[in-house]
MITI-942470 format. One record per residue: residue number from 1; residue in one letter; x, y, z of N, C-alpha, C in turn. Coordinates in steps of 0.2 Angstrom, whole numbers. Atoms other than C-alpha are relative to their C-alpha. Example, Ala and Ser with C-alpha at 12.3 -4.5 7.8 and 13.67 -1.06 7.14 Angstrom:
// residues 2
(kolba 1,a,(4,-6,0),(62,-22,39),(4,6,0))
(kolba 2,s,(-4,-6,-1),(68,-5,36),(-4,5,3))
END
This chain:
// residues 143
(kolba 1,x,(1,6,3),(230,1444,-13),(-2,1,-8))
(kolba 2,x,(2,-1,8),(221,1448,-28),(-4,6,0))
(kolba 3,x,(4,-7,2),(217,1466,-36),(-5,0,-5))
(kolba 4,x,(4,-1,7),(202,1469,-45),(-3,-5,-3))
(kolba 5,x,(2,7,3),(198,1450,-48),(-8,1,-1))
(kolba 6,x,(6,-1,-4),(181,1448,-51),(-2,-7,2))
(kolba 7,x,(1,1,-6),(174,1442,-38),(-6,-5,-1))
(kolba 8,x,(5,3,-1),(158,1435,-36),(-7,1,-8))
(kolba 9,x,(3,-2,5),(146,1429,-53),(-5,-6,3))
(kolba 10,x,(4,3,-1),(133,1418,-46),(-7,0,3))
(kolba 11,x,(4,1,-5),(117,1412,-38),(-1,-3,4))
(kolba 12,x,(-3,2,-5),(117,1407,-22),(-7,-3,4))
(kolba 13,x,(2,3,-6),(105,1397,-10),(-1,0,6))
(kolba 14,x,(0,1,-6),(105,1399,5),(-6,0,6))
(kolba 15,x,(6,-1,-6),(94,1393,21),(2,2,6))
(kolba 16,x,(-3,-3,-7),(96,1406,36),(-7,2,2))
(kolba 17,x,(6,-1,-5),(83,1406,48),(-3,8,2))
(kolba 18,x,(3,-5,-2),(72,1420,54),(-5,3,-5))
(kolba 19,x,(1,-3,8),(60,1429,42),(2,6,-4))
(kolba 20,x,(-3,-2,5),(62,1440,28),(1,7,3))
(kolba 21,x,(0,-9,0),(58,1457,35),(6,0,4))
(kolba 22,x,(-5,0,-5),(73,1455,48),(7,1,-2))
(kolba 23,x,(-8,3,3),(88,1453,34),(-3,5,-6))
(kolba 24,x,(-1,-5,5),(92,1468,21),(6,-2,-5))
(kolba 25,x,(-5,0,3),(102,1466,7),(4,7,-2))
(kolba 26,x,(-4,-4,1),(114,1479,3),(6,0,-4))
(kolba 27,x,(-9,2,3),(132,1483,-8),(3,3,3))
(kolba 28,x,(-4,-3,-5),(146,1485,2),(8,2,-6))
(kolba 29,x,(-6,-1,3),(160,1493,-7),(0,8,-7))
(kolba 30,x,(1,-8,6),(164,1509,-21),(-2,-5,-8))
(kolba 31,x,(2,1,7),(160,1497,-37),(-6,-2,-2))
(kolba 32,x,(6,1,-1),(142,1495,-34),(1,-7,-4))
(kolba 33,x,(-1,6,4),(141,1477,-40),(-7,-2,0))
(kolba 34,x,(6,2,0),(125,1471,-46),(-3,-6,5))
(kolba 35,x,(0,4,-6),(116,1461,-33),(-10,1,3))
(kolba 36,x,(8,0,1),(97,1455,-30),(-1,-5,7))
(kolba 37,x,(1,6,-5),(89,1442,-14),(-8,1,-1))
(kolba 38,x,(9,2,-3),(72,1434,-12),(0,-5,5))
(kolba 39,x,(2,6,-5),(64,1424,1),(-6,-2,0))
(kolba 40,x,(7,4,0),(54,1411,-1),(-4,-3,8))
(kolba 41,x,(3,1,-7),(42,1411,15),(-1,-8,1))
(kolba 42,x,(4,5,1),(35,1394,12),(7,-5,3))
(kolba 43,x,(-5,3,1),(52,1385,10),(5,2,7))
(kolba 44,x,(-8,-3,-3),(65,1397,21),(6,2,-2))
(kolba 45,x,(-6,1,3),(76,1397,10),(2,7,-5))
(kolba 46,x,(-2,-8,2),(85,1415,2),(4,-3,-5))
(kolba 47,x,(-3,-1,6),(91,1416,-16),(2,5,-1))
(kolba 48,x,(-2,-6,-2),(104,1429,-16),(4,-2,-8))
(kolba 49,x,(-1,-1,7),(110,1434,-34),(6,5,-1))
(kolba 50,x,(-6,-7,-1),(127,1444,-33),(4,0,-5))
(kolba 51,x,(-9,1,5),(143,1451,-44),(4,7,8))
(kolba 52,x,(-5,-6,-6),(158,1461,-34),(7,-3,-1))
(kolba 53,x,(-7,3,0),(175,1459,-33),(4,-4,6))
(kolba 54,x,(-4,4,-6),(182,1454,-18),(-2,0,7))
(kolba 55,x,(1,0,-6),(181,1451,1),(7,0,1))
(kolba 56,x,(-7,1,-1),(200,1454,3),(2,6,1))
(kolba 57,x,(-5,-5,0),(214,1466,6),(-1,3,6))
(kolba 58,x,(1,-5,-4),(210,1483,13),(-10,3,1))
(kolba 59,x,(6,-5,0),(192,1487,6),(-5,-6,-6))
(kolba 60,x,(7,5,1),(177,1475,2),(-5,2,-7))
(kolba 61,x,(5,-3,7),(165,1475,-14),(-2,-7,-2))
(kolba 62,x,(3,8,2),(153,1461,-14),(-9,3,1))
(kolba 63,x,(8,-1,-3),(131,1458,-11),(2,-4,6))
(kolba 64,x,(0,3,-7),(127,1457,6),(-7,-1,3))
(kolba 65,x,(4,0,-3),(112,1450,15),(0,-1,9))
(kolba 66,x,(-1,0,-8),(111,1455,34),(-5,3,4))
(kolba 67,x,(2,-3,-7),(104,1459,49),(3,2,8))
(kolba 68,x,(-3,-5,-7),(107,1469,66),(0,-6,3))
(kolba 69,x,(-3,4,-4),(112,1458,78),(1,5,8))
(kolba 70,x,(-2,-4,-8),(111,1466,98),(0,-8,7))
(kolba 71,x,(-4,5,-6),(120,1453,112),(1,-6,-4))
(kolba 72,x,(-4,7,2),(120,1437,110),(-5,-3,-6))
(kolba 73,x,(3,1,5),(114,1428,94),(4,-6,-4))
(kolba 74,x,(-2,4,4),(117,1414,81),(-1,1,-6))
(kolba 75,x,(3,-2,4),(116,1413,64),(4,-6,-5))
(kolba 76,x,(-4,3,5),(120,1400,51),(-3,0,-8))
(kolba 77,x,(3,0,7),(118,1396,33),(2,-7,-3))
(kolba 78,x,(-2,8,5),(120,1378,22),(-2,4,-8))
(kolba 79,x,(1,-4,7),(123,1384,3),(-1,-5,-3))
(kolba 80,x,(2,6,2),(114,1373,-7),(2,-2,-8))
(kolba 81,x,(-3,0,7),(120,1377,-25),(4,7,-1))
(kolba 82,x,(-3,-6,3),(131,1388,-34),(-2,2,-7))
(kolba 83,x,(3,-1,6),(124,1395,-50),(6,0,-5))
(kolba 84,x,(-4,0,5),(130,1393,-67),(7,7,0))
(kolba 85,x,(-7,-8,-1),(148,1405,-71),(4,3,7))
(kolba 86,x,(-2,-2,-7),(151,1406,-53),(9,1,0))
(kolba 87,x,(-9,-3,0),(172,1413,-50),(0,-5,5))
(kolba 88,x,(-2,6,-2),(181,1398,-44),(0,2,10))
(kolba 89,x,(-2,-2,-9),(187,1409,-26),(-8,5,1))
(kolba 90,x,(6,-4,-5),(166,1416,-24),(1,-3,6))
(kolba 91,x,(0,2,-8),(164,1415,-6),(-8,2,2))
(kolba 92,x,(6,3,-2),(148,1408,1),(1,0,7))
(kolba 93,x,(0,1,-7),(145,1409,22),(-5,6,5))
(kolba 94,x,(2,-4,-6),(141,1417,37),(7,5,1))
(kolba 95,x,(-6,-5,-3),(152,1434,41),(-4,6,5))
(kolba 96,x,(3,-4,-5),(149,1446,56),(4,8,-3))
(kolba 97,x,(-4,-7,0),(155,1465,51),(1,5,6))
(kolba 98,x,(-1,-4,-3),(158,1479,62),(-4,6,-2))
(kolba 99,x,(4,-5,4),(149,1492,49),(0,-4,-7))
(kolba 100,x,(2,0,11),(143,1492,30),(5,3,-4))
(kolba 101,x,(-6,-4,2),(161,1502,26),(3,-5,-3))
(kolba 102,x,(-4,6,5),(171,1492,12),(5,0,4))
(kolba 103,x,(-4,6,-4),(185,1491,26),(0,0,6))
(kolba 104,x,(3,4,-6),(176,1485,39),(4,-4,3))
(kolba 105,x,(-3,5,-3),(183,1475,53),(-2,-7,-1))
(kolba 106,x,(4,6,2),(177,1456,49),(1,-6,2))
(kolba 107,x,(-2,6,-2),(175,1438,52),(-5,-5,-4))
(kolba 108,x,(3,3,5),(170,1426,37),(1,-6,3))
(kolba 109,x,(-1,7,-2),(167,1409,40),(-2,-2,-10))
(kolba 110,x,(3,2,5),(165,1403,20),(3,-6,-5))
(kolba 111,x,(-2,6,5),(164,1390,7),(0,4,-7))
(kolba 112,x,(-1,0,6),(173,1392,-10),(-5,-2,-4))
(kolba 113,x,(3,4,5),(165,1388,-26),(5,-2,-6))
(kolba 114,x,(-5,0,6),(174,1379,-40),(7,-5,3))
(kolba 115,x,(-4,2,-4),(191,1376,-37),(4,4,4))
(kolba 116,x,(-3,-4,-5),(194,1389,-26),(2,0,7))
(kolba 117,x,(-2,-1,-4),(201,1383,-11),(-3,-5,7))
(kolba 118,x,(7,2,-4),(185,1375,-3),(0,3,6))
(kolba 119,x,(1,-3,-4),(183,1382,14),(5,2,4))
(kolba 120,x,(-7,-3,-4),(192,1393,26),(-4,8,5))
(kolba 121,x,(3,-4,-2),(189,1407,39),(6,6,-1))
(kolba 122,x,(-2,-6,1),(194,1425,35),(-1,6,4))
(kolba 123,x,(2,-2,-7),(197,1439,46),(3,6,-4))
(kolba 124,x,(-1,-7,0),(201,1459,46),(0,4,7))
(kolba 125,x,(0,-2,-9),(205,1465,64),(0,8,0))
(kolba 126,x,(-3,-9,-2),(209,1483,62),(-4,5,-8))
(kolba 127,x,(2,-5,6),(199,1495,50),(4,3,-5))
(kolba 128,x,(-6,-3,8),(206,1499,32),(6,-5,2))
(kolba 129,x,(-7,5,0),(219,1484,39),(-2,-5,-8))
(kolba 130,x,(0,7,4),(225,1470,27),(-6,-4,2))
(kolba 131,x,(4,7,-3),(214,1452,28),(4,-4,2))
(kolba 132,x,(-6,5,-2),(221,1437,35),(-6,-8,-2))
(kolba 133,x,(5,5,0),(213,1418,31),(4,-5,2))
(kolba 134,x,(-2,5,-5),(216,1401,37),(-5,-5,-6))
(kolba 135,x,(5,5,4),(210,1387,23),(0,-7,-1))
(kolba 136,x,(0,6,-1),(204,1371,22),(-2,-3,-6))
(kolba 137,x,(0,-1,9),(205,1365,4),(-7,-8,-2))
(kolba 138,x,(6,7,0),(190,1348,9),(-5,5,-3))
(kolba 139,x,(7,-1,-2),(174,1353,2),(-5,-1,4))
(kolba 140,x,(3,1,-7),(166,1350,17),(2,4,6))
(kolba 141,x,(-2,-2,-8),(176,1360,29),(-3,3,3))
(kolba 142,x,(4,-3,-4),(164,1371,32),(-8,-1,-1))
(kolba 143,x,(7,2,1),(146,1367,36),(-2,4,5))
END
């Protein structure tokens, strides 16, 4: 879809349950993209601060906040703002991976910023495979 774009320039909001110590941030990818999260105990709520280029193709390059996951489990997020500069296609949500390897098997559920597309669910079924998505161009599609 897109080589090299860049990807993700904002600050991001998000409130995802559980506390802090449970969810690590990390970069997934070879262009080490800058990328910072705090949580505010009091509130709930994670301020995640990222650059990267994509969640697409064959191999991944974004900031990621996650945690391990064993059976069964939920996990949501409501983005509450997008930070000034943000790239039109940043993508904001909930994704499960397979591994921290930039081409991870995966499954996005995410809301655009801008006028990138607004919502849609994105997939990678086969390691090092292409992506596949599915979009909903309502800003609301996904909640």
């Amino acid at each position: 879809m897109y080589a090299k774009m860049l990807y993700i320039s904002f600050a991001l909001v998000v409130a995802a349950g559980g506390s802090a110590t449970a969810w690590t941030g990390v970069t997934v990818g070879d262009d080490l993209p800058l990328g910072s999260q705090s949580f505010d105990p009091a509130t709930g709520i994670w301020t995640i601060q990222a650059d990267g280029h994509d969640i697409w193709d064959n191999a991944d390059d974004f900031h990621y906040v996650y945690k391990y996951l064993v059976g069964d489990g939920a996990i949501s997020a409501r983005v509450l703002e997008w930070g000034p500069g943000s790239n039109a296609w940043a993508k904001a949500g909930v994704m499960m991976r397979e591994t921290l390897a930039a081409g991870s098997v995966h499954a996005l559920t995410a809301i655009t910023g801008g006028d990138g597309g607004g919502g849609g669910f994105q997939r990678r079924t086969v390691t090092d495979g292409g992506s596949a998505s599915d979009h909903d161009p309502s800003p609301n599609a996904v909640s």
